[in-house]
C-alpha positions as protocol buffer text, in pm:
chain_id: "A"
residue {
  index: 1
  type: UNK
  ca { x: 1118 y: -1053 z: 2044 }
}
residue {
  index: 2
  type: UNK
  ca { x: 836 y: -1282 z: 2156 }
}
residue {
  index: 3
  type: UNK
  ca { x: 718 y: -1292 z: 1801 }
}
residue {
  index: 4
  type: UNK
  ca { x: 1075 y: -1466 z: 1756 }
}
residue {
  index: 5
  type: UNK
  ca { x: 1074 y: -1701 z: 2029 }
}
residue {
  index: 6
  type: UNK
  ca { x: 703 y: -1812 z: 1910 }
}
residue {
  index: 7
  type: UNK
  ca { x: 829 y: -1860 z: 1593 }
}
residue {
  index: 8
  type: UNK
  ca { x: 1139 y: -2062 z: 1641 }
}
residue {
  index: 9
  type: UNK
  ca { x: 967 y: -2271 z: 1897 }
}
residue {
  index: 10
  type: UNK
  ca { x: 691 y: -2348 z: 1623 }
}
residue {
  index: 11
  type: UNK
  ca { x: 969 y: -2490 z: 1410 }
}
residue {
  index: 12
  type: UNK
  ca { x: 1122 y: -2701 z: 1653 }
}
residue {
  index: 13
  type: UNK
  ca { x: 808 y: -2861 z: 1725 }
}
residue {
  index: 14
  type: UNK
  ca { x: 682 y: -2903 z: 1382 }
}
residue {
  index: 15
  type: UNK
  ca { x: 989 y: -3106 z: 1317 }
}
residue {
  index: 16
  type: UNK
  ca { x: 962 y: -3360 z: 1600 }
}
residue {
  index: 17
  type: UNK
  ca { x: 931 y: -3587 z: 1443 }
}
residue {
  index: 18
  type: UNK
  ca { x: 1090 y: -3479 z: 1097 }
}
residue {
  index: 19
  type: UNK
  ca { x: 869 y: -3385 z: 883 }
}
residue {
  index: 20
  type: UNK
  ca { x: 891 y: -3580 z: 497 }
}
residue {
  index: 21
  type: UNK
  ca { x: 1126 y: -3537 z: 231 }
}
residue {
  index: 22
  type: UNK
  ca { x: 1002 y: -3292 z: -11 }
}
residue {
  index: 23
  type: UNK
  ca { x: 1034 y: -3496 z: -302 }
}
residue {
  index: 24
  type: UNK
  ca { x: 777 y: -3781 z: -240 }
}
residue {
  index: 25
  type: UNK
  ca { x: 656 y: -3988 z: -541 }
}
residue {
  index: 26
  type: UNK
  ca { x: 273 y: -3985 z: -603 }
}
residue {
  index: 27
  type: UNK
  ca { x: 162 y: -4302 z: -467 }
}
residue {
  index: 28
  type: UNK
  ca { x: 388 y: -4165 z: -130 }
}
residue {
  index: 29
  type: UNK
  ca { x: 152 y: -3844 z: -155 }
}
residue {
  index: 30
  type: UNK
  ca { x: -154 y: -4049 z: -199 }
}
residue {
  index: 31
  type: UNK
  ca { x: -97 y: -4269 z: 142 }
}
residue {
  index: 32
  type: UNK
  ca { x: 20 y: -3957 z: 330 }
}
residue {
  index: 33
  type: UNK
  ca { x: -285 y: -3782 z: 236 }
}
residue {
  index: 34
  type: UNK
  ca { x: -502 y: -4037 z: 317 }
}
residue {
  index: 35
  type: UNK
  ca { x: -402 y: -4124 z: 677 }
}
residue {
  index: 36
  type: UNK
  ca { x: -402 y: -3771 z: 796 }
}
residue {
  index: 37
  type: UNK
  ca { x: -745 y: -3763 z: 663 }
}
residue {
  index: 38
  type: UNK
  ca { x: -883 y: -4039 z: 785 }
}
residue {
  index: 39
  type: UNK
  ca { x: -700 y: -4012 z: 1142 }
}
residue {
  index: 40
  type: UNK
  ca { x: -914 y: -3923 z: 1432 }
}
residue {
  index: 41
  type: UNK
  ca { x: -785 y: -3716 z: 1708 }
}
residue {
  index: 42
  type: UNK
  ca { x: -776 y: -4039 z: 1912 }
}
residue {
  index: 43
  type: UNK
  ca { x: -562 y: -4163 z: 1638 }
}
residue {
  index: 44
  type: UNK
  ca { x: -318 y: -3866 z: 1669 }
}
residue {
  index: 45
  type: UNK
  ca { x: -315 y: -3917 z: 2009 }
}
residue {
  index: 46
  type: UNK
  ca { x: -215 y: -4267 z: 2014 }
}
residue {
  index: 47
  type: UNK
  ca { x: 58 y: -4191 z: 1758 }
}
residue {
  index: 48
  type: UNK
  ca { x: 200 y: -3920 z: 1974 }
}
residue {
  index: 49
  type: UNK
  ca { x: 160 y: -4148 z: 2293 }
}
residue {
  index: 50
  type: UNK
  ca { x: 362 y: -4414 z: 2081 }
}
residue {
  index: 51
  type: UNK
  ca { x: 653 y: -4167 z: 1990 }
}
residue {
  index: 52
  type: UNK
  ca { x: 672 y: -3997 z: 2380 }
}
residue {
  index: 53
  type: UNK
  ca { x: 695 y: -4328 z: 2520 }
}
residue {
  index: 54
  type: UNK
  ca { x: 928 y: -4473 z: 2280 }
}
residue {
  index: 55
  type: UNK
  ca { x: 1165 y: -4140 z: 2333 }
}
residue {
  index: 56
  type: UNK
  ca { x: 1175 y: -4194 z: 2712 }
}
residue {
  index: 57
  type: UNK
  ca { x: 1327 y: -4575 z: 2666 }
}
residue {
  index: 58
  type: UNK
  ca { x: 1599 y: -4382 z: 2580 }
}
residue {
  index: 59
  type: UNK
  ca { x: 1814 y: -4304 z: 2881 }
}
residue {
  index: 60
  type: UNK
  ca { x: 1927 y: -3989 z: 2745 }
}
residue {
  index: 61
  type: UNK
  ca { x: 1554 y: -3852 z: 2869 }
}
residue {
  index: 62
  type: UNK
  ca { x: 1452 y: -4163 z: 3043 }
}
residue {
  index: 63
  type: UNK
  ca { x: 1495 y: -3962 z: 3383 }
}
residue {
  index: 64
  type: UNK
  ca { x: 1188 y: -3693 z: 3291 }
}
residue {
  index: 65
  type: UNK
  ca { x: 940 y: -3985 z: 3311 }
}
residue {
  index: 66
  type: UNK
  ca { x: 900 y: -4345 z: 3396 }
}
residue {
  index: 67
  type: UNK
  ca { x: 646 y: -4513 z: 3168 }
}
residue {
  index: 68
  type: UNK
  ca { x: 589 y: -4888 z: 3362 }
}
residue {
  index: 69
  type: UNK
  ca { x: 631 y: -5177 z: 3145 }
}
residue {
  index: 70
  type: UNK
  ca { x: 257 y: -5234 z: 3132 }
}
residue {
  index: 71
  type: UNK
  ca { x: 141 y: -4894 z: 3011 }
}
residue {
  index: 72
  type: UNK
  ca { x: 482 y: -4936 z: 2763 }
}
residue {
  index: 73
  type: UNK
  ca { x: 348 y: -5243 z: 2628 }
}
residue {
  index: 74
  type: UNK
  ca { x: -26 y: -5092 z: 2624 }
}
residue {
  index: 75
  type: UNK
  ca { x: 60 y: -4819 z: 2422 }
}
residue {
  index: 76
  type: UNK
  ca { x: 257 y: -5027 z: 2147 }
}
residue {
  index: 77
  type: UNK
  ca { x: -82 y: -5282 z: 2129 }
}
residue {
  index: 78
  type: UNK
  ca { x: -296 y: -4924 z: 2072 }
}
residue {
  index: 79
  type: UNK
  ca { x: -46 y: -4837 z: 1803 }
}
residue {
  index: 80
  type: UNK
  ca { x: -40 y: -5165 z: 1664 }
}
residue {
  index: 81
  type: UNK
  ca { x: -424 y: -5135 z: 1625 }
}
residue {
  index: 82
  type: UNK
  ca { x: -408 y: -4843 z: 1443 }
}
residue {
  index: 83
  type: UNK
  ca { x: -95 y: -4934 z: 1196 }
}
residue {
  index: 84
  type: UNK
  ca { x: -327 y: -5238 z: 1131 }
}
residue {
  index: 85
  type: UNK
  ca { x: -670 y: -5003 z: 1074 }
}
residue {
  index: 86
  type: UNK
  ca { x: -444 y: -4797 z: 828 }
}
residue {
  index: 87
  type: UNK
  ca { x: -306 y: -5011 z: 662 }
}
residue {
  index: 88
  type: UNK
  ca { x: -540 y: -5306 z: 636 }
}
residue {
  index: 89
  type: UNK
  ca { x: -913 y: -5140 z: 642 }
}
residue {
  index: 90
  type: UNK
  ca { x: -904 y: -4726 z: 594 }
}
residue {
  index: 91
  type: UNK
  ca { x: -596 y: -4665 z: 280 }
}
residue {
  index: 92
  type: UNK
  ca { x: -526 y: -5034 z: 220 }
}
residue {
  index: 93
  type: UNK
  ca { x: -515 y: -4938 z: -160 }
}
residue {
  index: 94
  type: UNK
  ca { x: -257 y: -4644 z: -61 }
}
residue {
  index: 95
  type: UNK
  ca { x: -100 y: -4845 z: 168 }
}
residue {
  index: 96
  type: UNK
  ca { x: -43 y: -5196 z: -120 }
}
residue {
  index: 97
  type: UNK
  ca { x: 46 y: -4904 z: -423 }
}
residue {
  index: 98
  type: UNK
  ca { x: 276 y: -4696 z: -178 }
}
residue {
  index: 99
  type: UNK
  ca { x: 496 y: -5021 z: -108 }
}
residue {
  index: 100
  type: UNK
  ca { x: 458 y: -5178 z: -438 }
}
residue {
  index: 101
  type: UNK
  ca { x: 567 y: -4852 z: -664 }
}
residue {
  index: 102
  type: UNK
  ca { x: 755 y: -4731 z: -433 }
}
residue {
  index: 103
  type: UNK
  ca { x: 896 y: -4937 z: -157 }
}
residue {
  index: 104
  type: UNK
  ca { x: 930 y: -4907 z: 183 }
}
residue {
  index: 105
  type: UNK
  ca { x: 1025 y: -4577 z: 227 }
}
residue {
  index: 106
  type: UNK
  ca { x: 716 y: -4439 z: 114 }
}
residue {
  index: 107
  type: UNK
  ca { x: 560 y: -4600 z: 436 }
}
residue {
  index: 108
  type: UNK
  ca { x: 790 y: -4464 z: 656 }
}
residue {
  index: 109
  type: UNK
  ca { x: 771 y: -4123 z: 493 }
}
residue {
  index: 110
  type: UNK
  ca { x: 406 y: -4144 z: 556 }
}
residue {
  index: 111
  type: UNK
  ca { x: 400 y: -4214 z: 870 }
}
residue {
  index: 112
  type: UNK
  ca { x: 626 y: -3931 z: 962 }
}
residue {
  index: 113
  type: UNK
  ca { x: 380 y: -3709 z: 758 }
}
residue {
  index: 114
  type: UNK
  ca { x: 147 y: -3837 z: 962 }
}
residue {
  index: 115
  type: UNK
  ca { x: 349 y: -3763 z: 1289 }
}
residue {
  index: 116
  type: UNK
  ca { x: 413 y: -3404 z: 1193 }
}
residue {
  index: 117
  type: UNK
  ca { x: 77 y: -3361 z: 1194 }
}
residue {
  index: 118
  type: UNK
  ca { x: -37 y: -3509 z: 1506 }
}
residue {
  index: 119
  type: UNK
  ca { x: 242 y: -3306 z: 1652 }
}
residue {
  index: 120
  type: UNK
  ca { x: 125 y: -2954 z: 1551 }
}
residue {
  index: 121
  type: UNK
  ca { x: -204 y: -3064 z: 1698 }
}
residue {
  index: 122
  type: UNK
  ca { x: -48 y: -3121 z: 2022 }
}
residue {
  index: 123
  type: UNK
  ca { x: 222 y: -2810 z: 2044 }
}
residue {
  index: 124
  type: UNK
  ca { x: -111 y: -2645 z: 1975 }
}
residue {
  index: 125
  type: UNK
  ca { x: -231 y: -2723 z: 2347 }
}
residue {
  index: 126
  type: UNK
  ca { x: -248 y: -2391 z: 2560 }
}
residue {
  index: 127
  type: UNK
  ca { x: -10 y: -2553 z: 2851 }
}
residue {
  index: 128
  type: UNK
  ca { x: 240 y: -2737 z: 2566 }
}
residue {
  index: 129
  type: UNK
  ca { x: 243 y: -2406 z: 2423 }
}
residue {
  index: 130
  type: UNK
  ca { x: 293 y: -2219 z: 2748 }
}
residue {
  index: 131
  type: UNK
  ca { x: 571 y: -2428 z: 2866 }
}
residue {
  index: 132
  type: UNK
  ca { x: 778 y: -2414 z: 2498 }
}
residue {
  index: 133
  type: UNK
  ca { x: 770 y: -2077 z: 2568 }
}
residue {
  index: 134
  type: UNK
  ca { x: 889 y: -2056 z: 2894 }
}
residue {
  index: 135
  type: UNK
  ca { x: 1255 y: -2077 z: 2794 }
}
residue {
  index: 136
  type: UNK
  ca { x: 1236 y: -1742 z: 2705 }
}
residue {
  index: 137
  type: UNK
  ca { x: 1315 y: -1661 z: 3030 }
}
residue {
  index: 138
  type: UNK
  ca { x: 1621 y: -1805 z: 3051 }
}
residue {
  index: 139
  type: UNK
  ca { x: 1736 y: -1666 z: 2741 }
}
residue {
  index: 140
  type: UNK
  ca { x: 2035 y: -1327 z: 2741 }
}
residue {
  index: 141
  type: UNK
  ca { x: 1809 y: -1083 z: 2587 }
}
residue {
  index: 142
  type: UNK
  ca { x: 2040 y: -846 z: 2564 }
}
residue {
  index: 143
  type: UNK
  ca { x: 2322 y: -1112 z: 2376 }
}
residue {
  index: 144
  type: UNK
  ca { x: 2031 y: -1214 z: 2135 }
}
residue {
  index: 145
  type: UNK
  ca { x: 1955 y: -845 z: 2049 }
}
residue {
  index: 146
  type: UNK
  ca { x: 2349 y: -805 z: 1943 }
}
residue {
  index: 147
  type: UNK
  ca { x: 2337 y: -1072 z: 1741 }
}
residue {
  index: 148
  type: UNK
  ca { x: 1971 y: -1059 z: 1550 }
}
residue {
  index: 149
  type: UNK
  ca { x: 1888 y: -613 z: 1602 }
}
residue {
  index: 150
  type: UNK
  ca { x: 1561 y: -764 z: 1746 }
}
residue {
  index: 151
  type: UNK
  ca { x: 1413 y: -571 z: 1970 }
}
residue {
  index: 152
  type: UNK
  ca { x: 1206 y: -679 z: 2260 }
}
């Protein structure tokens, strides 16, 4: 059963954010490929500090944290900085082909390639991982066995 539970929490995580469309054209592939590569786990970091603190504006989740205006507006500089390193400096080629073959979308759909992956880097922290987990224990064990035949 906990083989389950580590398993469907994996793919929840992996897909915040989504991960790309399967179907990406070449130049796409080329610009996905090279950010992840050239990231640094700084840049990961900032990417996922980006995406948590744009989540909590909303005031669906707003309530789990309060990120002050100036550590808001810090964060979007950082990312800033790094959009501008990407695109600009480390896969400007990728970057100019991706939007000129391709158009816009293939920026996006980088960039959530490039999420994904700084993602699974952080689920893969012992206490993220811990705490995914711990719904588990919330969970009817005994309803979930009914419905899958998985034992515990």
């Amino acid at each position: 059963m906990t083989r389950f539970f580590v398993t469907l929490v994996a793919a929840i995580a992996v897909q915040i954010p989504a991960s790309a469309p399967s179907e990406a054209g070449p130049y796409q592939n080329r610009l996905s490929e090279c950010i992840v590569a050239s990231a640094t786990d700084a840049d990961r970091l900032t990417l996922i500090r980006w995406v948590v603190t744009a989540y909590l504006q909303n005031p669906a989740v707003g309530e789990l944290a309060h990120v002050p205006p100036e550590t808001a507006n810090e964060v979007s500089e950082k990312m800033a900085r790094l959009f501008e390193k990407l695109a600009f400096e480390t896969c400007h080629g990728e970057m100019q082909d991706a939007f000129r073959f391709e158009g816009p979308g293939a920026l996006e759909t980088a960039f959530t390639t490039f999420g994904s992956v700084a993602g699974r880097g952080l689920t893969g922290d012992p206490q993220v991982n811990s705490y995914m987990l711990d719904f588990v224990s919330h969970v009817d064990h005994t309803r979930l066995k009914a419905l899958t035949g998985i034992a515990d």
